[in-house]
N, C-alpha and C positions, 0 to 999 in steps of 0.2 A: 267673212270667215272669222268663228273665233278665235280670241289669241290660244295658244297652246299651254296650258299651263305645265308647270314643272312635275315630275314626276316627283309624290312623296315619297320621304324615304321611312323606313320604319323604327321607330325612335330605338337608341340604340340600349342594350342589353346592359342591363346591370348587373355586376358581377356580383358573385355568391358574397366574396367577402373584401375589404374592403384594402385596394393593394398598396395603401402605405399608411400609417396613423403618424398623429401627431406626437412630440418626444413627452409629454403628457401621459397621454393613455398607455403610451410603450413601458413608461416607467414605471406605470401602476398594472399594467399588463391586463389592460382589459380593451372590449372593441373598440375603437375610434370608429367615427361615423363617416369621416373623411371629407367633411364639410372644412371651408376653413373662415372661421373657426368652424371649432368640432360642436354637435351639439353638449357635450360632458363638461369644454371647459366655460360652455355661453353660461350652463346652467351652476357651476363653480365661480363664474367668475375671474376664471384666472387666464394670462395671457397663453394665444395657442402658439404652439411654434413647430411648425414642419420641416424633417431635412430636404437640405438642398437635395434636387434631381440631378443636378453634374456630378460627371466622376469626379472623384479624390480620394485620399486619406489624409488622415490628420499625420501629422510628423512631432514626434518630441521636441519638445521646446528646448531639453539638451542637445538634442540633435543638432538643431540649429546652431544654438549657441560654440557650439563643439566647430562646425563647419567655419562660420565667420573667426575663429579664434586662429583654427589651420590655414584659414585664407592669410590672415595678417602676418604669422609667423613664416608664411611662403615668399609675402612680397618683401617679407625682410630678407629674410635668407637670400633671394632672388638679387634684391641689391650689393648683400657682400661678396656674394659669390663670386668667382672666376666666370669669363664670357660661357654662352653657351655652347658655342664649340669643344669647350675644354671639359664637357659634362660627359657622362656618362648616359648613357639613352633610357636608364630606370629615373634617371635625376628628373630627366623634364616632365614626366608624367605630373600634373598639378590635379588637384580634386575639382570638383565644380566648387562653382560661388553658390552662397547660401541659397541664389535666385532659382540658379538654373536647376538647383536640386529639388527645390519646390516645384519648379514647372515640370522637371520628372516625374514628381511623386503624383502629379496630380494627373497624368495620363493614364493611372491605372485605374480601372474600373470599381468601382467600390459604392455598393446602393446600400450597405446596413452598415456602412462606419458617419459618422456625426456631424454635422457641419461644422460645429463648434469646437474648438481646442480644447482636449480633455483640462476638467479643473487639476485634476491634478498628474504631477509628471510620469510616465507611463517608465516601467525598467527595462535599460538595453543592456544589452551585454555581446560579447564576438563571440561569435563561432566559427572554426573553420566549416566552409561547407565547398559543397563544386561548384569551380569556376566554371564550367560549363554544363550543366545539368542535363541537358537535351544531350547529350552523347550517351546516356546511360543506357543500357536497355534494359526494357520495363518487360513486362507478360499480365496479363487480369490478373494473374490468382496470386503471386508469389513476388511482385517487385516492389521496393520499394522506397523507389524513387520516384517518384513521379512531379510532372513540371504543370502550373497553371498555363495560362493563356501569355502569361511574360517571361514562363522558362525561370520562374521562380520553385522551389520544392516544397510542394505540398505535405504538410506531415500525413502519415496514416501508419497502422498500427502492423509493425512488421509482424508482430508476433502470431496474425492469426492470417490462415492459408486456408484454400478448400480441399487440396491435398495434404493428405497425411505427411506429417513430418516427424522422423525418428534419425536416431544416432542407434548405431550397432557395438555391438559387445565384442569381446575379445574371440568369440564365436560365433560372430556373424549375426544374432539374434536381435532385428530392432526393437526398438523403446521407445515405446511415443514418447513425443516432447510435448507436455500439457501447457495450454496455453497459460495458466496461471500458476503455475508450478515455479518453487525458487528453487528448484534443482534443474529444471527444463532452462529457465534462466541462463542461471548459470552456464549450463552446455552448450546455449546456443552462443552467449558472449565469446566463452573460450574457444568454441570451433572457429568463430568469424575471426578472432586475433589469430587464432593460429593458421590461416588461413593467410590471412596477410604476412605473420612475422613467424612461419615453420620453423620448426627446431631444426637443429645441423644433425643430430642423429635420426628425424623422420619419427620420433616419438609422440603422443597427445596426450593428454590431462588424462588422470583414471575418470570412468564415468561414475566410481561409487555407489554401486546399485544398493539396492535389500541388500544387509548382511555384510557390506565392508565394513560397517562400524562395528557390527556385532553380531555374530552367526546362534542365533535359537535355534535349538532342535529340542525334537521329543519323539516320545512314540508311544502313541495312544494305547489307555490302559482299562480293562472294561472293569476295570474294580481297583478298593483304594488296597493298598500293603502296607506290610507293616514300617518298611524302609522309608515309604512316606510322612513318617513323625519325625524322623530322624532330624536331630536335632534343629527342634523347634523352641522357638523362645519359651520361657517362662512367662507365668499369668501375668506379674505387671512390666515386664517389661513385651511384653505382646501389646498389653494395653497402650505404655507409650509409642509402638510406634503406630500404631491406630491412630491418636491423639496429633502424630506428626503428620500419618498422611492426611488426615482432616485436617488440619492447618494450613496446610501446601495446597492442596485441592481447590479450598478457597471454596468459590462460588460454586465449580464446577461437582463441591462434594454432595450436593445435594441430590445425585444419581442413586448414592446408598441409602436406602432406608435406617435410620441409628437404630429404630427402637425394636424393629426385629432383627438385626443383626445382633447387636447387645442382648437379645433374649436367647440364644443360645452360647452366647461367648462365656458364662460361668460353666454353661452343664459340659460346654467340649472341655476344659482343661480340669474338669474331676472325673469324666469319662471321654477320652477323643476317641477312644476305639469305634464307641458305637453310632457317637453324632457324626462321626466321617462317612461312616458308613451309611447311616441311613437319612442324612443331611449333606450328602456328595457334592452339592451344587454352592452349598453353603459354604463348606469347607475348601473349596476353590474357591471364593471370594475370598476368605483368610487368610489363605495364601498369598490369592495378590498383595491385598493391605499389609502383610508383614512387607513383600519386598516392593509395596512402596515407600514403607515407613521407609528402612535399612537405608535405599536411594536417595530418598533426602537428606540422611543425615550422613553419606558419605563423605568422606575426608582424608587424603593422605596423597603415598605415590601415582602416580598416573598409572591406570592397569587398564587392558582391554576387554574385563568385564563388569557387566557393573554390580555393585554391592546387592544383595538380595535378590541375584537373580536365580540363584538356585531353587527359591519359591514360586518364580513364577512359574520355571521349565515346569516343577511339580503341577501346578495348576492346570498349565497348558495339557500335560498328557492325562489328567485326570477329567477334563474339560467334557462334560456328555457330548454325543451330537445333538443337532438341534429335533430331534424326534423327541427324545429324552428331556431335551430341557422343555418340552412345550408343556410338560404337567405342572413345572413354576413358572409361568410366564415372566411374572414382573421380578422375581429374581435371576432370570435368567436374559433380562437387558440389565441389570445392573450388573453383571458378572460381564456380558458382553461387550458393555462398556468400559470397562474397568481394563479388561483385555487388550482393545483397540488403542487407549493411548498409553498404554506400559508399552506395545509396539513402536505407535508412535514418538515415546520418547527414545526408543533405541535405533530408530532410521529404517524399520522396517515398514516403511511404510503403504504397500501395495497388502499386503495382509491385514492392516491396522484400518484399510479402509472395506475392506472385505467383513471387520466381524462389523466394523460402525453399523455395513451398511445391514449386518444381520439383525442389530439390537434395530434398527429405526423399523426392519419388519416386522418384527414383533411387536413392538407400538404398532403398528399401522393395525396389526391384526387385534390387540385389544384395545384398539380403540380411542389411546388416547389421544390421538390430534385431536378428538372431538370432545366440545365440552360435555363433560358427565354430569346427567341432572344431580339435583343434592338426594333427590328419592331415590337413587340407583345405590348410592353407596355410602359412606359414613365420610362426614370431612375429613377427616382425618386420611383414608386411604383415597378420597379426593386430590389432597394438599402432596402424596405421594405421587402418586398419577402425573401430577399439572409438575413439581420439578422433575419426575422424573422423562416427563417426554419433551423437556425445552433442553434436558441439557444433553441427550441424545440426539436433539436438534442441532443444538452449537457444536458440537462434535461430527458432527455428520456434515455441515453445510463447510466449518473449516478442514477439515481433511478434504474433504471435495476441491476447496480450493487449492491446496497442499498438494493434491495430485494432479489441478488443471483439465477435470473433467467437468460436465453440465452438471449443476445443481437435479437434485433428485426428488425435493421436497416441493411440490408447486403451491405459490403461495395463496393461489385461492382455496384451497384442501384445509388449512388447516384454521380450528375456529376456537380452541381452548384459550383461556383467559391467562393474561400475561402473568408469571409473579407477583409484579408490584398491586394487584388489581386483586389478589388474596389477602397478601401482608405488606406492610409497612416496614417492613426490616430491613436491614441493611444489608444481608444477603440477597433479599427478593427484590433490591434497589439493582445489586449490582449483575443479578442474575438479568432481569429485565435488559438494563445496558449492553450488557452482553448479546443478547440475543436479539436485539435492533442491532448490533453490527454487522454478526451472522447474516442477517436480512439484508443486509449493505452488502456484505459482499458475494450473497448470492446474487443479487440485482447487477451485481463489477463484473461475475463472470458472465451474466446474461447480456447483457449494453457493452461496456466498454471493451469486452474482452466478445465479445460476437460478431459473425461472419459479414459484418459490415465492411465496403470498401468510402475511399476518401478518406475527410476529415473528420467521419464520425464519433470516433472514439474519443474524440477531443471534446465534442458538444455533449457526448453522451457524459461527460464527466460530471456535467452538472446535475444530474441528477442527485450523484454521490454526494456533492457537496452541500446541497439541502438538507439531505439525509444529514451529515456530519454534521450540520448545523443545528438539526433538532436532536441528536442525542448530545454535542456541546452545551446547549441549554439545557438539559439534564442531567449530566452532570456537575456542571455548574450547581444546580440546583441540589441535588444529592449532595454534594459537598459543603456547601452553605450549611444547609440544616443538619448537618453532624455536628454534634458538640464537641469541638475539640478544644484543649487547654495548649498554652505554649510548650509544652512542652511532649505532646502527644504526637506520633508519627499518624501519616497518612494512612488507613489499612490496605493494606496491601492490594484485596480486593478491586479498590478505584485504582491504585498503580494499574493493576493488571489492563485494566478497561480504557487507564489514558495511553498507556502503548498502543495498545490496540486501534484507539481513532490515530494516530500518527499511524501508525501502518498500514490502515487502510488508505491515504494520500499517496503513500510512496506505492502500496501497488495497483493504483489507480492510475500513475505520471511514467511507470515503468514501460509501456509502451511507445511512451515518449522517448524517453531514454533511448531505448532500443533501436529506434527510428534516429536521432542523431549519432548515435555509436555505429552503425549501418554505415549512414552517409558518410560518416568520416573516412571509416575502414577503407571503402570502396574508390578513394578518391587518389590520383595520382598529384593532383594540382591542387594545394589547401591557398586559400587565405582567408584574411578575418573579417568575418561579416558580422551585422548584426540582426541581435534575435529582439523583437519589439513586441509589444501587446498582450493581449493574454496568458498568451503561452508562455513568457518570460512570466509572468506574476507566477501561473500555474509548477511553470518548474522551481520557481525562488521557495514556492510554498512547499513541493515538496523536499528540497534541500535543508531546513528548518527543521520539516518533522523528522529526518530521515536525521540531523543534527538533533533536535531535543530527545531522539529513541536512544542514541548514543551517551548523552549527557544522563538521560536519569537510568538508563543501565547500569552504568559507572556507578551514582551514585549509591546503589543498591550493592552493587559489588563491595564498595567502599566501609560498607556497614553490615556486610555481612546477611543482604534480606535479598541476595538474588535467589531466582527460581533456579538453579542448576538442573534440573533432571528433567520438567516438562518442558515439552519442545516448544514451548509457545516464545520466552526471550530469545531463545536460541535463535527462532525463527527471524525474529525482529531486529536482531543483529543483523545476519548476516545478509539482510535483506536492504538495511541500510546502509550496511558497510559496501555492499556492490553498489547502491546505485549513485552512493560518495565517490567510489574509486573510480564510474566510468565518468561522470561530471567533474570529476576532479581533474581528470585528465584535458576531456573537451571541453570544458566551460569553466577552466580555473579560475576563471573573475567572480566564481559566483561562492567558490569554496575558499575563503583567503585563510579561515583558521583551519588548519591542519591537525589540531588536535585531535578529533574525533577518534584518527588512527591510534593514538596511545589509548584513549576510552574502550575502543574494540579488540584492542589487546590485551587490556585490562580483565576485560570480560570473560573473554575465552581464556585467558590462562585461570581466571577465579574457575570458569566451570570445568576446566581437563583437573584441577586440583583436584574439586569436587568429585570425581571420578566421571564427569561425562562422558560418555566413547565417542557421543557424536562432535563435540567441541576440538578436537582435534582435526576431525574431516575438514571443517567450515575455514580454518584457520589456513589447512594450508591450501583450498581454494581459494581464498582471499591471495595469498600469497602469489599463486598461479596466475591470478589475473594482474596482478600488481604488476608481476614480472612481464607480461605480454603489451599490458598498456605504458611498459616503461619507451618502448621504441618509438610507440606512437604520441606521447608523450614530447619525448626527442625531436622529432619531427614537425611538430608543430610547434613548438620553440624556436627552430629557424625558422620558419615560414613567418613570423608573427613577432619576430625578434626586432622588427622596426617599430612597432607600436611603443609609441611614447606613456608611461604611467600616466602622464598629467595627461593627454586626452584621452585616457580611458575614463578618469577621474569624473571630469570635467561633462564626458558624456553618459555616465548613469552604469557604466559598463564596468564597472570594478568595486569592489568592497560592499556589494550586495546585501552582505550579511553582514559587517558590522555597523555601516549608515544604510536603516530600512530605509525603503521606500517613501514618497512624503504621503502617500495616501495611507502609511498604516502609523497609528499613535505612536511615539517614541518610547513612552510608558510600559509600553505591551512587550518591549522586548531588554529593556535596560534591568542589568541584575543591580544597582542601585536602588533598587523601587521594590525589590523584594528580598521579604522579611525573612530571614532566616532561623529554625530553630538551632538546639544543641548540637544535632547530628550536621549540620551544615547543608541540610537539604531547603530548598526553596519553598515558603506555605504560598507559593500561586493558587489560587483556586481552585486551578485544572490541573495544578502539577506539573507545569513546564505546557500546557496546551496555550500558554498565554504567550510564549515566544513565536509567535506569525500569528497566522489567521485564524487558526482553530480556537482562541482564546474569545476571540469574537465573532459572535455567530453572523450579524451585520457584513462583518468583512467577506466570509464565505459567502453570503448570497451576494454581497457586490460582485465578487469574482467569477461567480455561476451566470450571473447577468451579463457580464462581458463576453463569455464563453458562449453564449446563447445567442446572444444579437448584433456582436461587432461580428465584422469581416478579420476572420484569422485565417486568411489567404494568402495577405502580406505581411507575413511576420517575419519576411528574411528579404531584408533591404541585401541588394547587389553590389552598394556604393564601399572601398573600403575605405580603413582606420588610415592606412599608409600611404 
């Protein structure tokens, strides 16, 4: 009989793609062959090295050190003390030894954290969070709280639900609350504090809809009157304030055509009768432009209208409908736009996004998102076209975000050439800048701020911060090749645009925020945990920008060059100032200089001077939250009132911000190292972008990198300080 031979088996399948690479290829972020070695490093030459396949995580080498230092200070204490009978039964509770907290740490599961000890030391900080996490109750759409596999709390982004979410009005009438909105914000913060610490009279925050700051009315007029001239400026001094609002406007002035607009402004003031009349469309831009001029140069008592708004109202009721305006198309999106943010600087903003989105259709409908051959038209109303359809764009994509609704503009739609890619100038520098951020935070409300559950908003971050990375490299760049002398301020322009990258951080980290302001509220039992890994790097970074939005506010204030009337600083304030007050509260180690709050009162009283009507609103919701986070404040000062300064010190978890981190240069944030002009403003490069990571575009991808491939699962150790 033959022998039997073995059944073969069939060689086994090779997988699509390759299910671990070596820390090599991961860092260069291309395939690994999964050979070991890899064929990339045989053909380099350079050594391979693979993570280990056992569970772990790596632990801060503060960490440690923190642990052995509380063990020796225990077995001291433990010798003077009185027997342990005579103790108290919180007394004997002892921490583990540095061992046994190692062998804990190593039981959690973790395939994309490193085998190796980060080179450099990762920042912790406490937080209260829940002692028992698994008692919360979760739901898919709406919770958020949610526990790993070790009943640890997984961040994820409270702020976005698949059911509608609205607060109602004194009349019952809900209001969605936009996901990206810093007035939605806002509401939701105040509801969940008031929620926890209710007033004794059963009162809530006003919601401040359209029209608390400032009530516009009109009533449409099918023709110009004569009441309509009614005291109107004189020729030059019309001209100066033309002259103002083109200053102030900045980049974004480049929606008005100068050189047809100026081709009627001599014939209207030796005849207005008849250019009103038969140039109506026109003569409603003029109107805006005086009471924008008027608004910026406001100055005096606080009054709850603002200066030259009696030209708008005019405008507003002489305004065509859109039938009428469609025989000037392209001045009738620069009137539309011009409309939308004189709204928007007065807080009306559910109408301010209604005419945006009227001007962005009339582009659509002639055409300009697309590039227009040079045979179609004359450069000249080419070079019109190409600014005027990017700053209808910027306008359009930030009010979008201002009200927390999807982006409207889809970016494969549009193919017209950027600014910088016409001229070389320093408006079409700072116009360009401008409108790669627009594109960032179109991209924040679609990733970070989208219907995603888990940790995704977290990973999605990184994309933003690429993004931040290559418009940092540009302006960097842009600022370099400005010639400027010592004595030359920064133009205003790049101010504008380095606010704007820090602002884009803080509300990219504000779901974050929201997510431990949550936890906290919801929690009966605090104690002080800590926050490790990315996501401490991610929130330190945005505490910096959400600080240097502060510091060069001030500084503007200081000198008389803030923007008071457009709501874009306003915005940037008060958007900093919440997400300092709610950090400042839960994660006090991480804000130790308290100054900011005098800079953002600085601010908002320069702009109520200025006649803002909305800078009052802003001020006293700061106030409101201040007050609601004062209990919870309280509260977590007894709970946490045994943590020793020297081992917060000692463990990475204190003073944050004034000893960075060792992974970022000391240089980059020390005001020693920068040069200051006459006005006492900093010449950093970036403008204050040099204080954290935004100064370096390197750092930002390092950070993107952690947020992409470690494990931020484990970012809230269970062990505590006490």
């Amino acid at each position: 009989m033959e022998p039997i031979e073995p059944p073969t088996t069939p060689p086994p399948r090779v997988p699509r793609r390759t299910p671990r690479a070596c820390k090599q290829c991961r860092a260069a972020k291309i395939k690994c062959s999964g050979a070991q070695p890899c064929d990339r490093c045989v053909r380099r030459r350079d050594s391979c090295t693979f993570p280990s396949n056992e569970p772990h995580v790596s632990v801060p080498e503060r960490y440690l050190r923190d642990l052995q230092r509380r063990v020796s200070q225990v077995q001291a204490q433990a010798q003077a003390s009185p027997p342990a009978t005579e103790r108290s039964e919180s007394d004997t509770a002892l921490p583990r030894a540095p061992e046994e907290a190692i062998h804990a740490s190593t039981q959690r599961p973790s395939a994309s954290v490193p085998t190796q000890a980060p080179t450099t030391s990762t920042p912790v900080t406490t937080i209260p969070v829940l002692q028992q996490a698994r008692n919360v109750a979760t739901t898919d759409d709406t919770s958020t709280t949610r526990t790993n596999s070790n009943s640890l709390p997984v961040p994820r982004n409270p702020l976005v639900a698949r059911n509608l979410e609205y607060v109602r009005d004194t009349n019952g009438r809900p209001h969605f609350l936009g996901l990206t909105s810093t007035w939605s914000f806002c509401r939701r913060a105040l509801s969940l504090l008031e929620t926890r610490t209710p007033s004794s009279d059963g009162t809530t925050s006003p919601l401040n809809l359209d029209g608390a700051a400032f009530h516009m009315s009109w009533e449409p007029k099918s023709m110009v009157e004569e009441e309509d001239f009614k005291n109107l400026p004189a020729m030059d001094y019309a001209f100066y304030l033309y002259n103002t609002a083109k200053f102030h406007l900045g980049e974004l002035f480049c929606v008005v055509d100068e050189a047809s607009f100026m081709a009627q402004f001599d014939s209207f003031h030796k005849n207005p009768g008849d250019i009103a009349r038969t140039r109506r469309l026109w003569f409603v831009e003029y109107l805006l432009l005086l009471a924008y001029g008027q608004a910026f140069l406001a100055s005096g008592p606080r009054v709850n209208t603002p200066l030259g708004s009696q030209f708008a109202t005019r405008a507003m009721a002489l305004l065509p409908n859109p039938a009428q305006m469609n025989e000037e198309p392209m001045l009738a999106i620069e009137v539309l736009a011009l409309v939308a943010l004189y709204l928007q600087a007065v807080d009306i903003r559910v109408a301010a996004y209604q005419y945006i989105g009227q001007a962005l259709r009339f582009a659509y409908v002639e055409g300009l998102h697309r590039q227009i051959p040079d045979d179609v038209v004359s450069p000249e109303f080419a070079t019109r076209c190409n600014n005027m359809w990017w700053t209808v764009y910027i306008l359009d994509q930030e009010f979008t975000a201002l009200m927390g609704v999807p982006p409207s503009v889809p970016e494969g739609s549009v193919t017209v050439a950027l600014p910088i890619e016409r001229s070389s100038s320093l408006p079409a520098s700072a116009l360009t800048l401008r409108i790669r951020l627009s594109r960032l935070i179109a991209r924040m409300c679609s990733t970070v701020y989208g219907l995603e559950d888990g940790d995704s908003f977290i990973r999605s971050t990184t994309g933003v911060l690429h993004q931040l990375a290559d418009v940092s490299r540009e302006l960097d760049s842009t600022m370099s090749s400005y010639n400027r002398t010592s004595w030359c301020e920064l133009p205003h322009m790049l101010t504008h645009i380095a606010l704007l990258c820090h602002h884009c951080i803080v509300l990219a980290t504000r779901p974050l925020v929201m997510w431990l302001l949550t936890l906290s509220s919801q929690l009966t039992a605090l104690e002080p945990q800590r926050l490790v890994g990315p996501i401490a790097i991610l929130l330190q970074t945005s505490v910096e920008s959400a600080m240097t939005i502060t510091r060069m506010l001030r500084a503007l204030a200081e000198h008389n060059m803030l923007s008071t009337f457009l709501p874009f600083q306003l915005e940037y304030a008060f958007s900093a100032a919440m997400l300092l007050s709610i950090l400042g509260t839960i994660l006090p180690s991480y804000i130790p200089d308290t100054s900011w709050f005098g800079s953002i009162s600085l601010v908002l009283d320069e702009m109520m001077r200025k006649q803002n009507v909305v800078a009052r609103l802003r001020k006293s919701e700061l106030e409101q939250l201040g007050a609601l986070l004062g209990p919870v404040h309280r509260h977590e000062q007894d709970v946490t009132q045994d943590v020793s300064a020297s081992a917060l010190a000692d463990s990475g978890g204190v003073n944050m911000m004034m000893s960075p981190p060792s992974n970022i240069d000391p240089s980059l944030v020390s005001d020693e190292n920068l040069e200051h002009n006459e006005f006492g403003l900093p010449w950093d490069p970036s403008y204050g972008m040099g204080n954290g990571f935004l100064g370096n575009p390197n750092q930002i991808l390092e950070l993107a990198d952690q947020l992409e491939h470690e494990d931020i699962s484990y970012t809230i150790f269970l062990d505590s300080l006490s």
